[in-house]
SEKOL-145826 format. One record per residue: x negated, y, z negated of N, C-alpha, C in turn. Coordinates in pm, whole numbers, plus 50000, padded with zeros to 5 digits. Layout:
BEGIN
XYZXYZXYZ
...
REM end
This chain:
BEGIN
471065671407326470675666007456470845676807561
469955678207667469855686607750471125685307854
471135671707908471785669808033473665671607925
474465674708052475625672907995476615664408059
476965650808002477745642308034479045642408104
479785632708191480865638408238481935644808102
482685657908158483515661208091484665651708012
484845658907890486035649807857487345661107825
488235662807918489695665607885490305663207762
490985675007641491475670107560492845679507561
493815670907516495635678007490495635681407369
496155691807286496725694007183498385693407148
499085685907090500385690407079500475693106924
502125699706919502975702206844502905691206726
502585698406604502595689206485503725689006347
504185680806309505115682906200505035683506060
502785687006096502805690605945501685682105949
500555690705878498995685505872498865680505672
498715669605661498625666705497497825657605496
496545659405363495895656605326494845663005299
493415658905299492355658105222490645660605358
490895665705389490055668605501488565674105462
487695658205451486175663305436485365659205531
485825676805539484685680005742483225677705698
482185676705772480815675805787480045688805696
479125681505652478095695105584477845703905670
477195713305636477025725005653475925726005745
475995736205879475255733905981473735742705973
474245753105915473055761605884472665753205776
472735749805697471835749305555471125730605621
471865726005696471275713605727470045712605808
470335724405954468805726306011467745730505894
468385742305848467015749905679466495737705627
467315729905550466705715605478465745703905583
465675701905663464885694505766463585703405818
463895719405861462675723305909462005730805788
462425727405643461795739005505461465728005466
461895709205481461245694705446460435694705498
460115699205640458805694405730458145702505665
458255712005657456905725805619456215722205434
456905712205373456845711505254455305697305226
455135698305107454285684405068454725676804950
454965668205031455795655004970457355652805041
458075645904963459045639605022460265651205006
461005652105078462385660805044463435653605051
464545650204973465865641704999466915650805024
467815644305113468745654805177469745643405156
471075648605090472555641205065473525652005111
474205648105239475705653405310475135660105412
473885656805484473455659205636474655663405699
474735671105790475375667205930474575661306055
475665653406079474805644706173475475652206286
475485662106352476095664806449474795664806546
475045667106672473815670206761472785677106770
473385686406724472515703306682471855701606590
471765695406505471065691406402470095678506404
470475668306488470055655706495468755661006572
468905671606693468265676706756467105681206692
467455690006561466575696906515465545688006440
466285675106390464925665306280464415660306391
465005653906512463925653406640462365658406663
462905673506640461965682806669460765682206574
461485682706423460675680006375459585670506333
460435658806386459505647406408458115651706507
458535655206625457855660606668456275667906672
456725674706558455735680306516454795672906384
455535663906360454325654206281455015650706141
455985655506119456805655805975457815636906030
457585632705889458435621005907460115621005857
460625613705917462305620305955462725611205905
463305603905812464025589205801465835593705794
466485588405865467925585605853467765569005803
468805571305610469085560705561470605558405564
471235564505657472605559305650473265568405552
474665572005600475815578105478475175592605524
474835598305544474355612305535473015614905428
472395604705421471045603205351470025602205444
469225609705405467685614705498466845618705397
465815615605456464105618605340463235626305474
462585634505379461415644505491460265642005417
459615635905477457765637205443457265645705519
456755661105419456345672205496454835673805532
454445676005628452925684405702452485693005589
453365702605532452765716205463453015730105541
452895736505516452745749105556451615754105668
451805753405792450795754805884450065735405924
450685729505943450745718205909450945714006024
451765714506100452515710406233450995706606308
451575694706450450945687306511451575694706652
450945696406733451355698906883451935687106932
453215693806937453925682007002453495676707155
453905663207164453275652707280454495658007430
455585663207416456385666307483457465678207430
458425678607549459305695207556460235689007406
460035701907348461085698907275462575703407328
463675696407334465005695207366466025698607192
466415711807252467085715407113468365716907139
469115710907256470115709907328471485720707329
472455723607246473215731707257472495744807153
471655741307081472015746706941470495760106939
471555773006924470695785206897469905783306804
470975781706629469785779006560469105772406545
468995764806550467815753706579467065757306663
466495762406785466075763706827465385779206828
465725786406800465385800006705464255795606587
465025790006481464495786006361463055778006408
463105767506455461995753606517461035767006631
461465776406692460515785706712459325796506607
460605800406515459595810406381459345797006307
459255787506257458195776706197457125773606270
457295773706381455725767906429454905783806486
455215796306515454805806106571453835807606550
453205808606371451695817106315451485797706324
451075788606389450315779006371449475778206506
448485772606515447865772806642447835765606750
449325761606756449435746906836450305760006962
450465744807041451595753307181453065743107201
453605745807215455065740607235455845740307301
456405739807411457775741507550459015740607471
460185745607492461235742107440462185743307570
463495734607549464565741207645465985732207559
466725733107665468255731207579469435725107707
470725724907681471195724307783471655739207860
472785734007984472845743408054473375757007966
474455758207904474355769007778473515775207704
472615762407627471145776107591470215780507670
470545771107758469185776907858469455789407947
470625797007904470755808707975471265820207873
470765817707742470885824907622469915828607620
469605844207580468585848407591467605846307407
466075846107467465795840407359464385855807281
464665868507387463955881607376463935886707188
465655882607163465705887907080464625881406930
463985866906935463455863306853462025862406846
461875861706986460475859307059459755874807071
460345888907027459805903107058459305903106889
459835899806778459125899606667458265888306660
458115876706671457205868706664455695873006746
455575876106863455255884206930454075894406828
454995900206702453915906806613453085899406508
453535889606489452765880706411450995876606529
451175872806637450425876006752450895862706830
451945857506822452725846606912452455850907067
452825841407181452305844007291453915836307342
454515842107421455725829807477456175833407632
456285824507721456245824307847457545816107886
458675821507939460015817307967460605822508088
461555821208170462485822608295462935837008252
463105843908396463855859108399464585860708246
464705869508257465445878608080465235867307957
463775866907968463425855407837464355841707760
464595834807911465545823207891464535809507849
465255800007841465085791407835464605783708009
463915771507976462855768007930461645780207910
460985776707807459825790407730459375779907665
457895785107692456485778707608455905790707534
455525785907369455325791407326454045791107258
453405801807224451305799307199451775805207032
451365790906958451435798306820450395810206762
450505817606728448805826806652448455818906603
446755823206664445525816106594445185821106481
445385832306433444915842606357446325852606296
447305845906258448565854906241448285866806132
449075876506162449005884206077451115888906020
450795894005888452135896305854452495910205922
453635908305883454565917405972455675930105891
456315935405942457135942105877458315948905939
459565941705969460265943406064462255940906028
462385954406095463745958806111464895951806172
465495942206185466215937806255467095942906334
466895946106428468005955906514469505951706524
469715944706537471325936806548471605931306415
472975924306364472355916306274472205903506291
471565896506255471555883106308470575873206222
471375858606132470685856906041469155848706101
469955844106244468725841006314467195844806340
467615853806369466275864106385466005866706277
466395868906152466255870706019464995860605957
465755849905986465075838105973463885828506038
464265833706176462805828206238461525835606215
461615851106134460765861306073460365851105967
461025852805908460755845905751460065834405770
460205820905860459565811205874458135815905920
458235820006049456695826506103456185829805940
456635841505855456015844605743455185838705692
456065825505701455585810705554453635813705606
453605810105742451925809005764451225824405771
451475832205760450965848105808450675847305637
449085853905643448695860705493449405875905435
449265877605349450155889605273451745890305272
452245901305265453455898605294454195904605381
454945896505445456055897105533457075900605457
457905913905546458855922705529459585923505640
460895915205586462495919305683463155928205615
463555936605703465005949405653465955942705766
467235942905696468695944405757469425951405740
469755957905791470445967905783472175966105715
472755953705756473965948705736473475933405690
473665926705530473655918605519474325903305618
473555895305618473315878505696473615871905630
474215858805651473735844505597473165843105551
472355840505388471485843205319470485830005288
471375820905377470555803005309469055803205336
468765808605423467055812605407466655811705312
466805829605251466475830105135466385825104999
467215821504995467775805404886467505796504886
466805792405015466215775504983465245782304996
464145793705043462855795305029462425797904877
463415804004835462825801104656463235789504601
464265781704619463935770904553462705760504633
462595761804769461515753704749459685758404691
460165768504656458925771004548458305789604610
458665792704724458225803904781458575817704698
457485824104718457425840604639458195843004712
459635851704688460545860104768461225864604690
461175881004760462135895504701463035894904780
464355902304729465245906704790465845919804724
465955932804799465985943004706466945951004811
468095956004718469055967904833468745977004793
468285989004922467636003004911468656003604999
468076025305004468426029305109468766028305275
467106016505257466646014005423467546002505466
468065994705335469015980905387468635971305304
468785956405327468075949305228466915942305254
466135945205200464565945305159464085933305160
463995922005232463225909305218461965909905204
461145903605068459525904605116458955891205028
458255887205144458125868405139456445872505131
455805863505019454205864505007453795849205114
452715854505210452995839805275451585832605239
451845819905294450515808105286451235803905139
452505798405102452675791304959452095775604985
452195768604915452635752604901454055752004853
454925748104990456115746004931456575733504835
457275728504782457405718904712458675710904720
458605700404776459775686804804460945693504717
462035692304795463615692904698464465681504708
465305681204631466665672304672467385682304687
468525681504781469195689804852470675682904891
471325687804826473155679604804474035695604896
473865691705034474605700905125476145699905086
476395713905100478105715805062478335716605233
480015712005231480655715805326480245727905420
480765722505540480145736205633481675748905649
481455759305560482755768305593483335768405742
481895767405853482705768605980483505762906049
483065748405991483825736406043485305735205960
485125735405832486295742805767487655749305810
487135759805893487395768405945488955758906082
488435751606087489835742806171490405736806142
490655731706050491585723605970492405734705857
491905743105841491965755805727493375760705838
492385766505893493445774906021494725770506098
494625754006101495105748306186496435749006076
496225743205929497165741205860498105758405817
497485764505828498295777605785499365778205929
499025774406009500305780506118500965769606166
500665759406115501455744906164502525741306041
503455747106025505185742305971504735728105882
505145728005745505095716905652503385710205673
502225720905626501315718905650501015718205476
500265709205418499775716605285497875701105291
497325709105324495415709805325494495709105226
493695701205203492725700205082491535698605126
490775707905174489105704805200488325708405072
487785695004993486875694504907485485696804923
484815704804866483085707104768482935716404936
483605730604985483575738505065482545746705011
481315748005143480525761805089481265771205084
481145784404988481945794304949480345811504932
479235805605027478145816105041478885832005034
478925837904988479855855005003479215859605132
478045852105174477955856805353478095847005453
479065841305431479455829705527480855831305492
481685833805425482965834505359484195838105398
483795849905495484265865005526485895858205591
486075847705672487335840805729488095838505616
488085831705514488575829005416489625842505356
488725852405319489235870705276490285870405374
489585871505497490475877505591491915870805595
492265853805572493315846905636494045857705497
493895855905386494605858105278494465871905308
493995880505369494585895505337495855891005478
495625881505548497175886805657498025876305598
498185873005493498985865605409498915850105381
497805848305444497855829905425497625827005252
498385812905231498725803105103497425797305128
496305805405089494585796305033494345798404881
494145788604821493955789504687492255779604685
491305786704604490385777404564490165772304440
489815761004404490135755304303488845749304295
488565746804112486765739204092485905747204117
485785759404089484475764604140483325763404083
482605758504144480915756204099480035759604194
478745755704144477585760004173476735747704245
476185743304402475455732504372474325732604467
473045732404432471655733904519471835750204529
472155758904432472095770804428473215778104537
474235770304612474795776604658476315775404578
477285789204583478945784704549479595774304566
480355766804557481275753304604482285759904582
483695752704629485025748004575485715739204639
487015736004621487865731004653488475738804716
489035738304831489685748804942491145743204962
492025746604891493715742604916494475750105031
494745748305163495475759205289496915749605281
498045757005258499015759505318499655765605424
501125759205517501765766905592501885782605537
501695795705617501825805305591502985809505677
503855813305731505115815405775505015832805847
504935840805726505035848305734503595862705762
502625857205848501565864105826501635876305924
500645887205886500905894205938499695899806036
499315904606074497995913306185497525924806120
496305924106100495745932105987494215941106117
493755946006035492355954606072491455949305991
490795937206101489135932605978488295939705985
487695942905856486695951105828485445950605952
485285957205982483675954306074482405951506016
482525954605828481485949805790481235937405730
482675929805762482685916305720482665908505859
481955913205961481955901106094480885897606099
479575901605969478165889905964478675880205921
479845875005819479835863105726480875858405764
481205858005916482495851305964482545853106115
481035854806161480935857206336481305845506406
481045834806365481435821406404482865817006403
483545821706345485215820906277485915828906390
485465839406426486485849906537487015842906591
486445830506701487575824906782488855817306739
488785811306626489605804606569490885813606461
490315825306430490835836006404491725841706455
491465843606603491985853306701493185842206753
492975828706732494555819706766495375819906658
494745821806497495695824306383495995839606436
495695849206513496175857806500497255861406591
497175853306672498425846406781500125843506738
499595837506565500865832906540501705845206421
500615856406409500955864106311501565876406407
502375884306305503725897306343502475911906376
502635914706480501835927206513500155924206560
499395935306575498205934206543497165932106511
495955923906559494785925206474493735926106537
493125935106472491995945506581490725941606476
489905932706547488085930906552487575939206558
486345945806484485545952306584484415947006542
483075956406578481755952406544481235935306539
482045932006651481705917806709480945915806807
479995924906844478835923607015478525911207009
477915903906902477505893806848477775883106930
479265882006950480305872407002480015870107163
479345879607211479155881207385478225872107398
477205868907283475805862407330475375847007278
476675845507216477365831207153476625817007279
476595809407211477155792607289477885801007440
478895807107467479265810007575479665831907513
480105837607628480725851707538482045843607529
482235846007385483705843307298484195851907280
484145863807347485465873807336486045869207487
485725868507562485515864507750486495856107712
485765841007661486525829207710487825827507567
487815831307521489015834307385490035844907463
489695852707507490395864007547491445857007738
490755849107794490905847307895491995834307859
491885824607757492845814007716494015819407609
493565828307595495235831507506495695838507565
495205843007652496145851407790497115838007903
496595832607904497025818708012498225817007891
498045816007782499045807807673500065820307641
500225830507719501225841607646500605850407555
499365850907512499145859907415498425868507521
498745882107455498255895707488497265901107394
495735900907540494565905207393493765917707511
493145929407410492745935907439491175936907444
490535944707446488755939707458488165948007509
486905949407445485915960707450484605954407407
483555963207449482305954607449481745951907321
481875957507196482325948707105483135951506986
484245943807021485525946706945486975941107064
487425936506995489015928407043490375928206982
490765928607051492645930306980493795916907019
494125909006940494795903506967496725909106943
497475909607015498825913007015499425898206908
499985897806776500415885206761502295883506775
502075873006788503705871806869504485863306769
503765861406629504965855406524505285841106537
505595832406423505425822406397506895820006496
506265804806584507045799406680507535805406790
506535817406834507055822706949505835819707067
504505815807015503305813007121503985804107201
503745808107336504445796607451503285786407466
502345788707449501015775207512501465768807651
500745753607639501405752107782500695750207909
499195761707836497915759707991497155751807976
495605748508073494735747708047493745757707995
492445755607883491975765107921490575762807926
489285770107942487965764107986487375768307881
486835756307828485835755607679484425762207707
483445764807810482665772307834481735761907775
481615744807776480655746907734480355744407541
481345752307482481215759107367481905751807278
482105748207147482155736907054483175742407004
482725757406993484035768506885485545769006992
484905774407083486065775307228486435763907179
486115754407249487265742407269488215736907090
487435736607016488465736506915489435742806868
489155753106880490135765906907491295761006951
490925759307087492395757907161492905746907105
492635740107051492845721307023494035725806913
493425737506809494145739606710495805748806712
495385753006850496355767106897497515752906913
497215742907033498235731607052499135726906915
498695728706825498855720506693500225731506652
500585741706717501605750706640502385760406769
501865761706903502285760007009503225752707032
504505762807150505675758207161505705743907293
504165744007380504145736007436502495733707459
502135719107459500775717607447499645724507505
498745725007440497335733507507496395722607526
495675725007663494625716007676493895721107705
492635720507748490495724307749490215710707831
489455720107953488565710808029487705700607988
487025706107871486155696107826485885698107644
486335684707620485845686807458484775680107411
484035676907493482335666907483481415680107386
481405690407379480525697907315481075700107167
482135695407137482615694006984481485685506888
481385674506999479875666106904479055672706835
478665687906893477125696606837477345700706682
478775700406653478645704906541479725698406464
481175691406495482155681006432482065670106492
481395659406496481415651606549482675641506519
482915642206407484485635706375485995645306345
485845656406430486995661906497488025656006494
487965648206611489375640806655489705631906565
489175621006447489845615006334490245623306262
489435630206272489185637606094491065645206111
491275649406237492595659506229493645648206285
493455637906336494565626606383495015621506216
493985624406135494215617206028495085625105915
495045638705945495825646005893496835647605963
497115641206095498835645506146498995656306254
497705657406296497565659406470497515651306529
498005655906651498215648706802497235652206938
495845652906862495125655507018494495643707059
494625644407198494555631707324493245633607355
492715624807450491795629707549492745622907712
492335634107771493265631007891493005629108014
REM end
């Protein structure tokens, strides 16, 4: 939703120990992929462990939109009756993709090489995210897009009448832009060619071959080699979404630094480019064990076991592991609060152009709470001050941002005195059952 409702105030306190069985929401990336790779398909697609969060609800919206039929049957069950490939209907009105980049990225490269026109906008957060970086390659397919100073939001966009394929470098990394290439592709004749230089999030690629699409993937010299043959007939899937690692990512975290904590998040995506938080807790000493590992809709699973860690320490994350854990930094950087010494980010620019900049508003709330963090335009240092010494205690300002505000929610949970956030209304976009899901494990957050 565009507009943003009155704020809601939330407290975090001091917990005596997070136990149980915590099954957070599917997976946010692979849930928009399955809804806008259903619309583009012919015939029906079934989707089991949706997230129903906003950002997503947003996105089958959209696709309704465009002419694809959307059914919510309850439980996290949904069916897609797809258009096809070049298929889409000009939508009757703006599409509203409300908080959510990808989605709104992605729902841009699907309709680009079609010949329809489209408006999009978001709320006050995306609509001041710049949208240059997706809209300058589409652009070569022969897209047309018309948006507010530094290519913001609201932007109307002219699909090609006549697309042609492309062949293009990704300058940053970003699985986004990765991916809104690849969709544009689906309609462009011959083939479309992405290079990355630093491997992405790969669920693209993975549901574009299982839903039936020609696609290479090859590591050279130049980086890795995507090359998609376009104009397929995709073909209907069933699609059994694993856990979303990011969402994961707070209950995981929360339990390693909260005293008599022991955590069980079951059927966790475990993608090796989504993962990268996981490596990291256990190289600064966290008790994560995975257990069950399998395979399901072509992606990894497991069972994710987090224990109290006591003794962790402040480490140096790799910079080439901040594609498969860019989303994780903020929640990171409060586990790194409770750990002995050091831990220095880098190759995080990424983080500035977020839902809100999350080095900014991360950096600015663990400063209010006693922690000492350092920062550079991209790359950050958190000072950690050792288990039971974080004073907490402030407010701090969620920006807006879903990651921000949980963050702090979680910092309260092991904090010597409660942490609270202006507003936790933007948690909906992507956990919508947050506040049970962790009351039920033996947190104490309010709304206040």
């Amino acid at each position: 939703m565009s507009g943003h409702g009155t704020p809601i105030p939330m407290t975090s306190h001091a917990s005596t120990g997070l136990n149980g069985t915590a099954d957070v929401p599917g997976d946010k990336s692979i849930s928009h992929r399955s809804l806008i790779l259903g619309a583009m398909s012919v015939g029906e697609t079934r989707i089991t462990g949706l997230l129903e969060g906003e950002d997503v609800l947003d996105t089958g919206r959209a696709m309704r939109a465009f002419g694809a039929e959307v059914t919510d049957h309850g439980g996290g069950e949904w069916s897609v009756h797809g258009v096809g490939v070049g298929g889409f209907a000009e939508p009757e009105n703006v599409i509203d993709c409300g908080n959510s980049g990808t989605g709104v990225r992605l729902i841009m490269g699907s309709m680009a090489t079609s010949p329809i026109t489209a408006t999009f906008t978001g709320d006050a957060s995306l609509n001041g995210r710049p949208m240059g970086r997706v809209t300058d390659p589409l652009a070569l397919f022969g897209t047309q897009a018309v948006g507010r100073k530094q290519g913001r939001l609201p932007m109307t966009l002219v699909g090609a009448a006549d697309p042609v394929p492309v062949r293009y470098v990704v300058p940053v990394p970003s699985a986004q832009v990765k991916s809104a290439v690849l969709l544009a592709g689906l309609n462009a004749p011959g083939k479309t060619v992405v290079i990355e230089k630093e491997a992405t999030r790969d669920h693209t690629e993975r549901m574009l071959a299982g839903f039936g699409a020609e696609i290479t993937v090859e590591e050279t010299d130049e980086g890795r080699v995507i090359t998609l043959t376009g104009q397929p007939e995709l073909k209907p899937q069933t699609i059994i979404v694993p856990r979303d690692p990011s969402s994961a990512a707070f209950p995981v975290c929360a339990a390693v630094i909260t005293p008599g904590s022991d955590v069980l998040v079951p059927n966790i995506g475990l993608n090796p480019t989504r993962a990268g938080l996981f490596f990291t807790l256990q190289d600064m000493g966290a008790d994560l064990t995975f257990e069950n590992m399998r395979e399901e809709s072509g992606e990894p699973v497991a069972d994710l076991r987090a224990r109290f860690s006591p003794d962790l320490k402040g480490i140096e994350v790799p910079a080439e592991r901040a594609a498969s854990m860019i989303d994780e930094y903020p929640v990171l950087s409060v586990v790194a609060s409770f750990a002995e010494g050091k831990t220095h980010m880098p190759g995080v620019k990424e983080l500035r152009v977020k839902e809100s900049d999350r080095i900014d508003a991360m950096a600015k709330g663990l400063r209010l709470n006693g922690v000492t963090v350092d920062e550079g335009d991209d790359w950050w240092t958190v000072h950690g001050l050792g288990h039971g010494n974080v004073p907490g205690g402030e407010t701090c300002a969620s920006q807006l941002d879903h990651r921000i505000a949980m963050s702090f929610m979680v910092m309260g949970m092991a904090a010597n005195a409660p942490v609270s956030i202006d507003d936790g209304q933007p948690i909906a976009t992507s956990f919508p059952i947050f506040e049970p899901l962790m009351a039920a494990l033996g947190a104490r957050v309010e709304r206040t």
